[in-house]
C-alpha positions, 0 to 999 in steps of 0.5 A: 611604593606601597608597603604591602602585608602578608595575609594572615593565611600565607603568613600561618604557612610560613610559619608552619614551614619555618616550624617544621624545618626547625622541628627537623633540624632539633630531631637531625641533631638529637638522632646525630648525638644520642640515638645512631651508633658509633663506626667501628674503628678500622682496626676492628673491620679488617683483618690484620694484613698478611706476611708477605713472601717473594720467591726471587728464585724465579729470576735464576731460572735458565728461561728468565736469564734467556729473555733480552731487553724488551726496548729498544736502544734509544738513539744519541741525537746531536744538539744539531739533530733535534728539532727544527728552527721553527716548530710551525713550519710544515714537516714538507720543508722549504724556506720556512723550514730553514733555519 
């Protein structure tokens, strides 16, 4: 197995390479601590929220006392009435369904 060197070309742009990504990385870092600016806190970019006030006269009106319940009753099923003996059986019936 031979041992082979890099030209001294293709090293120079490695090098280079390895240079300006460091270069970058120096300048990131300087701009990160010294240069940008800080966020304002959020206490300073919203405006203080509002009061809140519920009228509950709306439900002593004649037309909301009118209104019934939107659902309808759920039925009371037996311990018997709920499910089948065996959930993979066809809806049809027959002995797989039997229990």
């Amino acid at each position: 197995m031979a041992i082979t060197f890099l030209p001294q070309n293709r090293r120079q742009k490695y090098l280079l390479l390895l240079f300006g990504v460091i270069l970058l990385g120096a300048l990131g870092v300087f701009w990160y601590r010294f240069i940008r600016e800080e966020p304002l806190p959020p206490s300073e970019l919203l405006p203080p929220p509002r009061d809140v006030q519920i009228d509950f006269t709306v439900f002593q009106t004649p037309a909301f006392l009118e209104l019934g319940d939107p659902r309808p009753p759920i039925p009371v099923l037996l311990p018997d009435e709920i499910g089948k003996p065996n959930p993979f059986a066809p809806q049809g019936g027959g002995k797989e369904a039997t229990r």
